[in-house]
N, C-alpha and C positions, 0 to 999 in steps of 0.2 A: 181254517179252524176245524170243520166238518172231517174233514184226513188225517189232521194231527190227532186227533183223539179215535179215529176208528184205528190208526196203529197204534196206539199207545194202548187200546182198549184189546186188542189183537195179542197183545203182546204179554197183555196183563193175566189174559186168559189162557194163554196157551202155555206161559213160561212152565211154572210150578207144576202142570199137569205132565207137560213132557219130560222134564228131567224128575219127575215123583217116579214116575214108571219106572223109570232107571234103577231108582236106589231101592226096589218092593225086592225082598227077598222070601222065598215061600219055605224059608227053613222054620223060621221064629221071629218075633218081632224081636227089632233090636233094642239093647241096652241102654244104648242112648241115640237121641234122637235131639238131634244141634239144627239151628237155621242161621244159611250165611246167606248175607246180604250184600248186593252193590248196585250201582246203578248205571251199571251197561246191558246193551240186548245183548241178545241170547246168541247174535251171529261174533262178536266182539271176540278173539283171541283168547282173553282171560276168563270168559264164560266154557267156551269150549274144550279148556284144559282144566278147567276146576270141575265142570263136571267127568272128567276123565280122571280125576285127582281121587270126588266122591266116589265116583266107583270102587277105586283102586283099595281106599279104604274098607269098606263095605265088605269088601271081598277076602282082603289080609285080616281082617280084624273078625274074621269069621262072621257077619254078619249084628255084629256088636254093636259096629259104629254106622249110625246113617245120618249123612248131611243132607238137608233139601236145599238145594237153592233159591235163590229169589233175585233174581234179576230186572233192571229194567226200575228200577225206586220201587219197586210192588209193596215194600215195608216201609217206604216214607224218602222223606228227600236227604239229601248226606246229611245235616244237620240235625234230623228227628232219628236218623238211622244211627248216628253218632250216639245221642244221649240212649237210646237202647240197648246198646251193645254193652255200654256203662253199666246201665241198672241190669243186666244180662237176661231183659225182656226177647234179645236177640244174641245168640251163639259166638255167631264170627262174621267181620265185614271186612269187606276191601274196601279200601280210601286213601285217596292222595295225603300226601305230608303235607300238601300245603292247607291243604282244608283239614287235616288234624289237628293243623297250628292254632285252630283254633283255642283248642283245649290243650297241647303240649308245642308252646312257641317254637322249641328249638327243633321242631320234626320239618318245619320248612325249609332249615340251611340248603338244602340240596334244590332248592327252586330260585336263589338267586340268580336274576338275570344275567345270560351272558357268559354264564361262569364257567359251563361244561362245554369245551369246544366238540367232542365227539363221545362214541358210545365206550372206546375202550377206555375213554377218560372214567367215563360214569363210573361202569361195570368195577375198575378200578378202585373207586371211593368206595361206593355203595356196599360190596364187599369187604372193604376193608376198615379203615379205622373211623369213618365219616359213618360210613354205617351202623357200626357198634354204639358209637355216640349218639345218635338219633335213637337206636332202640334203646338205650339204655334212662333216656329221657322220658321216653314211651312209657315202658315198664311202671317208672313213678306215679305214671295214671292210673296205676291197676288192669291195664290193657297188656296183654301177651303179644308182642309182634313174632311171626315167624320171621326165622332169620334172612331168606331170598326174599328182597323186597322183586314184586313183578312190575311189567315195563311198562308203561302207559306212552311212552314216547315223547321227542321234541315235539315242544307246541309251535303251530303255525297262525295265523291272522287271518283271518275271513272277513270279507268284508261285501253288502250288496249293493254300496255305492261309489266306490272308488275303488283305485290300485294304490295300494302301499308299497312303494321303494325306500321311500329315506324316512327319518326320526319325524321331520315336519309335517309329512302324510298324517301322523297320529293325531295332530292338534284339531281338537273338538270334536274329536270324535269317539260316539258313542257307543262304547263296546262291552258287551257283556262278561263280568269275570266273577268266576267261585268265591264263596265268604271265606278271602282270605286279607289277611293287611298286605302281605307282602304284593300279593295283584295289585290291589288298590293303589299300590305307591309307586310302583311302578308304572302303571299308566299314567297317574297321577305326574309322574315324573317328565312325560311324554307331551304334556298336553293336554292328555286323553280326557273323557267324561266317565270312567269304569262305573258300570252297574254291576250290585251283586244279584245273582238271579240262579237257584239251586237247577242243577242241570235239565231235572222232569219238565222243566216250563224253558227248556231254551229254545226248542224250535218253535214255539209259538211265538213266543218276545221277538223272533226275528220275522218270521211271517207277517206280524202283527207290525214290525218298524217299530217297537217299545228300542231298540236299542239298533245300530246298524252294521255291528258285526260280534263277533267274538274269538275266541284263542282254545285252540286245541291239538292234539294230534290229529294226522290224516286218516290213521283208523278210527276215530270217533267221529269227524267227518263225515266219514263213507259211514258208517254201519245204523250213525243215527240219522242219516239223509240230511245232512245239513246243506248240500249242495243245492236242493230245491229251492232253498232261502237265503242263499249265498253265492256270489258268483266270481268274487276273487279272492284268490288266496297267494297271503305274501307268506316266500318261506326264510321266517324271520330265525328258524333254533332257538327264539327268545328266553325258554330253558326247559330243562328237562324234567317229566316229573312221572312219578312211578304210581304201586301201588303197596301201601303196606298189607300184611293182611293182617288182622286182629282178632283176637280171643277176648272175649270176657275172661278175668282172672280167675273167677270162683269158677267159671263152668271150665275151664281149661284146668284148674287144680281136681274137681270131683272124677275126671276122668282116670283111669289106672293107666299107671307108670308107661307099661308097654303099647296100649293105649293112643295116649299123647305119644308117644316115639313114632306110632306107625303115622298118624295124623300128621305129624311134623315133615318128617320122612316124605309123607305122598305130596304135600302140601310144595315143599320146597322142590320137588323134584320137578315137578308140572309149570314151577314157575321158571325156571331155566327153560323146559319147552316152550313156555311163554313167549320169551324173551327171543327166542329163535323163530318162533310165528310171527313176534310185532316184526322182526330183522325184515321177516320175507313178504309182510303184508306193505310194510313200508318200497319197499323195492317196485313194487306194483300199482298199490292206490293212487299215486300221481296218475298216472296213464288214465286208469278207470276213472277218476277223478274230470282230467280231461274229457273224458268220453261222455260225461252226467253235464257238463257246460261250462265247467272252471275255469277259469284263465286263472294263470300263476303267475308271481313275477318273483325274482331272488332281489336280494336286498345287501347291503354291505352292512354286515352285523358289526363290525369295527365302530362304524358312527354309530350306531343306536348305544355299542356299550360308552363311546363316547360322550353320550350327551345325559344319560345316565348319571358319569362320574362327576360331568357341572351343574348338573342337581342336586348333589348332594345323595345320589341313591343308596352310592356303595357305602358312604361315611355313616348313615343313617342306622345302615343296616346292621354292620360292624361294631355301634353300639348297644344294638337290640339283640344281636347273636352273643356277644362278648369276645372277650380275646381267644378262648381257649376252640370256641367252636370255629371262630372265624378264621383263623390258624390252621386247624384242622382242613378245612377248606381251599384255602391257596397252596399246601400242600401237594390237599390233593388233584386240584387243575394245573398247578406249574406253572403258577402265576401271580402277582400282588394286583387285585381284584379294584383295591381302594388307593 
């Protein structure tokens, strides 16, 4: 308990000071002054290109525009960061679709289980017409999505008391997932016992045994040390899930024209180098992974979408998405899902 809070306290204090340095210009104070918010450290892929992103602006926009970061939940957990970005208490966040589901249901289509067999499948939708659909969902919130959603990665299964191979491993067991329905129903669908538990309190919940595994990419693994409190991980692909980035409306419309272009512009550029960081971070973290005490085990993703489809998951889901999203969807994997 004593660790998890000296890094988190570490992290709390050190984030905003480091990357504040970054963005101080001794020309003049700038014009505007936005806070984006998420809740990854600071060594995380998407941290380290957004603040390359802040810069970039900062510097095109003649010292106009300055973004501070806040990394690590410092402005509240997704859920309190969400309703902020809303009332535009807070600037710009990054956040999963599926945790935005909360507030715009069809932004999690692209987290159905099982669905995306690899990345050129993703990169494919998410770019293309699954993509447009999901922002255009978004937008009705009053939230501006940039147009390159960034990569958060296949989620994998971690677990500190068993190895998970097959569907059955799942039963009763208790594993923590983000406040989403779609998680929920899906474990739910498994067997499972899904806790919701906002990401700042997850290595304690597992230290603690409040829960005895949970679901992420391997770079969130690795960067948030879940490894210390986790010691197998099944690599399930159980699906894949990004980052949109977010604008408050009003603060995204007070900005000038050229403005917003350059802001767009660096934004969506840095998330393509993203997307080529999680490629090569992913290429490697297994290994490191192993080296921190992980046992891995691969699993036959065939049965789990199996047993899925005699739960009733895909049917369920198909009428919560509707036809037109859900269409859009088997399109774009190359496949009838349901």
């Amino acid at each position: 308990m004593t660790m998890t809070i000296t890094r988190r306290t570490m992290l709390l204090g050190t984030g905003t000071l480091a990357l504040g340095a970054a963005f101080h210009t001794k020309a003049r104070a700038a014009e505007f002054t936005y806070k984006f918010a998420n809740n990854l450290p600071l060594s995380h892929p998407l941290n380290v290109r957004l603040k390359e992103a802040a810069d970039g602006i900062l510097e095109a926009t003649g010292g106009r525009m300055k973004i501070n970061i806040f990394p690590s939940s410092q402005l509240g957990n997704d859920t309190e960061t969400l309703s902020q970005v809303r009332n535009g208490a807070t600037e710009f966040f990054s956040l999963s679709p599926l945790i935005l589901s909360t507030l715009v249901p069809a932004a999690a289509i692209n987290g159905v289980g099982f669905a995306f067999p690899d990345y050129a499948t993703v990169w494919k939708a998410m770019d293309g017409e699954l993509g447009a659909y999901a922002r255009a969902e978004i937008e009705k919130k009053g939230l501006v999505p940039m147009e390159k959603i960034w990569d958060n990665g296949f989620r994998q299964i971690t677990s500190s008391n068993r190895a998970i191979t097959t569907p059955d491993d799942l039963k009763g067991f208790k594993i923590r997932v983000p406040p989403s329905q779609l998680w929920q129903s899906m474990f739910t669908a498994f067997g499972s016992a899904p806790t919701t538990i906002n990401f700042a309190e997850v290595y304690t919940a597992l230290s603690t045994g409040i829960v005895d595994g949970q679901e992420n990419p391997l770079a969130i693994v690795s960067s948030a040390k879940l490894y210390e409190v986790q010691k197998n991980c099944a690599m399930t692909n159980h699906m894949w899930d990004g980052f949109w980035l977010l604008a408050n409306k009003r603060a995204w419309e007070r900005l000038p024209e050229d403005v917003r272009g350059t802001v767009a512009e660096k934004l969506n550029e840095a998330g393509l180098a993203q997307r080529a960081d999680t490629a090569k971070v992913n290429d490697t973290v297994r290994e490191q992974l192993t080296k921190d005490g992980m046992t891995f085990t691969e699993c036959d993703k065939a049965a789990f979408r199996e047993t899925l489809r005699q739960a009733g998951f895909y049917a369920e889901w198909k009428g919560k998405f509707g036809d037109e999203a859900w269409s859009i969807l088997e399109k774009a994997v190359g496949a009838s899902l349901s």
